[in-house]
C-alpha positions as CSV (number, residue, x, y, z in Angstrom):
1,X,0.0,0.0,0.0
2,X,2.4,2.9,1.4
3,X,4.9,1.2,-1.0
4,X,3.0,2.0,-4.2
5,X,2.8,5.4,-3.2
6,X,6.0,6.3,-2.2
7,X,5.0,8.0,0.9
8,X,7.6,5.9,3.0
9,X,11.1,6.5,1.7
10,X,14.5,5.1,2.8
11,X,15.2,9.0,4.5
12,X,11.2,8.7,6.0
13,X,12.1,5.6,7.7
14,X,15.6,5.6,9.1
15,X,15.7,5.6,13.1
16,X,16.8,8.8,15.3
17,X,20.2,9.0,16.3
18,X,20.6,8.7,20.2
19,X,21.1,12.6,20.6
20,X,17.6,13.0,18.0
21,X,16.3,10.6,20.6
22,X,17.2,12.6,23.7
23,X,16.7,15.8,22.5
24,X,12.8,15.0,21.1
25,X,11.6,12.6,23.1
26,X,13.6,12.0,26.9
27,X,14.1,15.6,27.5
28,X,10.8,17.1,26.8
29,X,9.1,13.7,28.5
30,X,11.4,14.1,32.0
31,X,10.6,18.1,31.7
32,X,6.4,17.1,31.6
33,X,7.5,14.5,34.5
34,X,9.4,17.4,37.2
35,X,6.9,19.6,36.3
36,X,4.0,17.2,37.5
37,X,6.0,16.5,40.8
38,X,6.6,19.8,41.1
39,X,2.8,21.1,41.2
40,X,2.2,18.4,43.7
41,X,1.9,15.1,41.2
42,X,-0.7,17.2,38.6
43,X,-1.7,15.0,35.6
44,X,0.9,14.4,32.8
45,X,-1.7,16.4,30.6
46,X,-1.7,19.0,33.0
47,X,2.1,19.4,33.2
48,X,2.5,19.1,29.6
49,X,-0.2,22.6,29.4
50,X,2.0,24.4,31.7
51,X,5.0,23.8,29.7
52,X,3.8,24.7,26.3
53,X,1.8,27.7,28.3
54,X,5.4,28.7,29.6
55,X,7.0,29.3,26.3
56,X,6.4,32.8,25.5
57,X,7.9,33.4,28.7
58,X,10.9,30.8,28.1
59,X,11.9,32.7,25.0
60,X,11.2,36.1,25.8
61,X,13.8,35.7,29.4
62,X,16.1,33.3,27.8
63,X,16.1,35.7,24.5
64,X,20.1,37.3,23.5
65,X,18.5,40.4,22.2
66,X,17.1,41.5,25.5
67,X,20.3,40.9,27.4
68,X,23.0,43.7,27.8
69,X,26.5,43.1,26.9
């Protein structure tokens, strides 16, 4: 089926490296994890709102330009 249509290729279907792995999969899963335990054990669903809610304000402290040199 998938062959046919050539919507799995040999680049599609290679595996992560280890650091791919880390980077976009343990990281972001141990992140949802601490952030549970540290609300006092919230839901993983819960924990994985307040992250994504938490990036504007991730990127706009962590940002170069608004730093002084």
């Amino acid at each position: 089926m998938f062959v046919q249509t050539k919507i799995l290729t040999t680049n599609l279907c290679t595996p992560q490296s280890s650091s791919q792995y880390l980077a976009q999969v343990l990281v972001p899963e141990t992140a949802i994890s601490l952030i549970a335990e540290d609300f006092n054990n919230i839901s993983l669903d819960a924990a994985k709102k307040v992250m994504i809610d938490s990036i504007e304000f991730g990127l706009y402290v962590h940002d170069d330009d608004n730093t002084e040199k």
